[in-house]
C-alpha angles and dihedrals in degrees: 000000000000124000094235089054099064097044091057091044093055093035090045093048088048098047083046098052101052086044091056099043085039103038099031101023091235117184101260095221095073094024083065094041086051099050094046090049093049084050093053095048102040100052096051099264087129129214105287098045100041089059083051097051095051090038089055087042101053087046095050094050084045094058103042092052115010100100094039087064092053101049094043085046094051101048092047085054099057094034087061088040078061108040093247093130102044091046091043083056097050088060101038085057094047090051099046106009139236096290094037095059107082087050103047085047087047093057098047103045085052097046128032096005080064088100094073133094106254107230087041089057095042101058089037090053095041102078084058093047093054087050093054102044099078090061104054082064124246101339093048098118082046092051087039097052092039088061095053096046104054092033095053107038087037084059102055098055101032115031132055123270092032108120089232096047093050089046087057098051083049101054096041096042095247113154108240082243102068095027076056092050103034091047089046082056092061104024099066100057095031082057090048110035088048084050086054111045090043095049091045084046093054094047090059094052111270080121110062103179086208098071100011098060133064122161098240101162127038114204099173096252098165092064090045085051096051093042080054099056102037106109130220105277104038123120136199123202130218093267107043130089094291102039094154090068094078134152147210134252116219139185133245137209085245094040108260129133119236122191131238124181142117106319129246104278083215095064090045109092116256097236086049092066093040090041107096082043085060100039086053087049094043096052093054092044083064096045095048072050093052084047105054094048090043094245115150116206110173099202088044098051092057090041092047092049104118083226108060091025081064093039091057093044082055100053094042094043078056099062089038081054094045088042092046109034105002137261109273080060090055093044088048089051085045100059082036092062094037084054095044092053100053097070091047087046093060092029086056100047102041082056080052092050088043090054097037090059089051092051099051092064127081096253096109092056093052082054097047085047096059104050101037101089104056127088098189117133085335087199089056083043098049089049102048090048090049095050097047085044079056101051092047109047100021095228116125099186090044092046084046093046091041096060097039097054091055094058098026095080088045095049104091089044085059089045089244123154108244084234086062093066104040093058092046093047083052094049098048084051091065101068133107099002101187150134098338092058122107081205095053095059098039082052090049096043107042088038104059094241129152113237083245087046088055102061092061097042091044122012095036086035095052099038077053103062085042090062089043095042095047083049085057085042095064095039094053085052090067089062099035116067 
């Protein structure tokens, strides 16, 4: 088919599919299966085919991510059972204040939580982010959202460890040292500066609660807020509000009673609450490590696995729960988070069969076609490929990879440090992050965000970091030769 053609069938579906969520509220589930299968059929991949691919697209995204859901959902859902997130978010506000907090949770999710797989880190940190928004006033989800979105996204294609990050400096030849320090260069402001003009933006009035909001999960976070509060000494009898949490009367040698039972959440430490999270956290941290300098460590590698390093958070943050608040609680935070995850589990891989459909067209290589023959302010260039490859096939480490390898083997001919390009690649890669993201719709979803809402906190939050972070791009290119 022509090439004009296929352009006009993918930018017209899309178009279609956020009018329809947006316009005609639409359920985006089938908003999303629609679309892929108008693509399919639209562009020639026929019936048959177009079924397999977004089969094959809903199960890969499923695989790469599913049990990470669960097991993030599940551990959000006991920490607020026990208070952990309200009181996390007390400290976290004394420490850095109402207005810091955004910030200090920005540069960190962009920089060392890198580590971390994404999704994971998005459904543990939710919970959190849900907890903070009420503070920073009436945009705060806004606020909230807008942070994820441009730390995190900001992280995987800019920053070591991210897996896109390490994939660049692999293609172009550029050691993880300087990729590290060169992408620290750009990541920090670009972080800060988006933060700000976002949240700047959603004060004014770009965020209105009204539309932009919708409870979409619900974490139990009135019960965590009253565990939190409860102090030492309270008790709560069978009958009242927290039944569960009954105890035990025992005998003593004089005759008394004395009283076991779950213990107040309040009294437990918080890092002993957060503690099988971190130490999750920390073992694939080590393995990522192990990775990056090619050491092989059998017993690491299963341990470091998101999956069982989760697992095992799951199954410790359990104990702490049954130790701290009971075990009915545990098992009631338990069947919440099992029914919270269902509807992001559908929501996320029909995003993977819609952008599965769109990448098994040709519609990368017209691109590619397009852009490979100039040589005008190869940096501009590499970041505008790299953003249309973006909004039309949703991935932001194949856009990323796409528009560096172009360049890269011309780089040395322009004169152009390899780093260069790679940043510039990464930046391009961030924008537009919309409808066809599994990361959109897990943002939307655990955040409490409207679809429309979404759009600003997301896909205007995180263009917005790409334009700041190809503007430190070419800064940074005065002073790299």
């Amino acid at each position: 088919m022509p090439d004009w053609y296929t352009l006009t069938v993918v930018g017209a579906v899309i178009l279609a599919v956020v009018v329809v969520i947006v316009r005609f509220r639409i359920n985006p589930v089938i908003a999303l299966a629609l679309g892929a299968a108008a693509i399919g059929l639209l562009t020639g991949l026929g019936p048959v085919d177009t079924v397999s691919v977004m089969t094959q697209g809903f199960g890969d995204v499923m695989m790469e991510a599913g049990l990470l859901i669960a097991w993030g959902v599940l551990i959000g859902s006991m920490l607020n059972e026990m208070g952990a997130i309200t009181r996390l978010v007390e400290s976290l506000l004394r420490v850095f204040g109402r207005r810091g907090v955004p910030y200090a949770l920005g540069l960190s999710f962009a920089t060392y939580l890198q580590t971390i797989f994404v999704d994971a880190m998005i459904v543990i940190a939710a919970p959190l982010a849900r907890r903070i928004a009420p503070r920073l006033g009436k945009a705060g989800t806004g606020i909230m959202a807008a942070t994820f979105a441009i730390s995190l996204e900001v992280g995987i294609v800019m920053m070591v460890p991210g897996f896109a990050a390490v994939a660049l400096a692999g293609l172009l030849g550029v050691p993880l040292g300087i990729m590290l320090l060169g992408g620290l260069a750009v990541v920090v402001p670009t972080v800060i500066l988006a933060i700000l003009v976002m949240s700047v933006l959603f004060r004014l009035g770009f965020w209105k609660p009204a539309t932009d909001e919708q409870q979409l999960i619900s974490d139990g976070e009135e019960v965590a807020e009253q565990s939190a509060s409860q102090g030492v000494g309270s008790a709560r009898s069978v009958g009242g509000d927290h039944g569960d949490r009954s105890t035990t009367s025992i005998a003593t040698v004089d005759g008394s009673t004395r009283q076991e039972g779950p213990r107040d959440p309040a009294s437990v430490p918080l890092l002993a609450l957060f503690g099988p999270m971190l130490a999750a956290l920390a073992l694939i941290a080590v393995q990522a490590v192990l990775t990056v300098v090619e050491v092989e460590l059998p017993a690491m590698q299963f341990l470091g696995n998101p999956v069982i390093a989760l697992l095992l958070a799951v199954i410790a943050t359990g104990l702490v729960g049954r130790a701290t608040v009971g075990t009915p609680r545990v098992e009631r935070a338990l069947v919440r988070g099992f029914q919270d995850g269902g509807q992001i589990f559908v929501l996320t891989g029909v995003g993977g069969a819609l952008a599965a459909v769109i990448a098994e067209g040709d519609l990368g290589a017209i691109l590619q076609g397009y852009f490979s023959a100039t040589t005008v302010a190869p940096l501009l260039v590499v970041w505008v490929m790299a953003a249309v490859l973006h909004i039309a096939v949703g991935s932001v480490t194949l856009s990323a990879i796409t528009a560096a390898g172009i360049l890269g083997p011309v780089a040395a001919t322009l004169g152009l440090n390899p780093l260069l390009i790679a940043l510039a690649a990464g930046a391009g890669a961030l924008f537009c992050i919309h409808v066809t993201s599994n990361t959109f719709w897990l943002l939307q979803s655990f955040l409490g965000q409207s679809v429309r809402g979404a759009l600003k906190s997301v896909t205007v939050a995180v263009s917005v970091a790409s334009v700041i972070a190809l503007g430190m791009t070419l800064i940074l290119s005065i002073f790299v030769s």
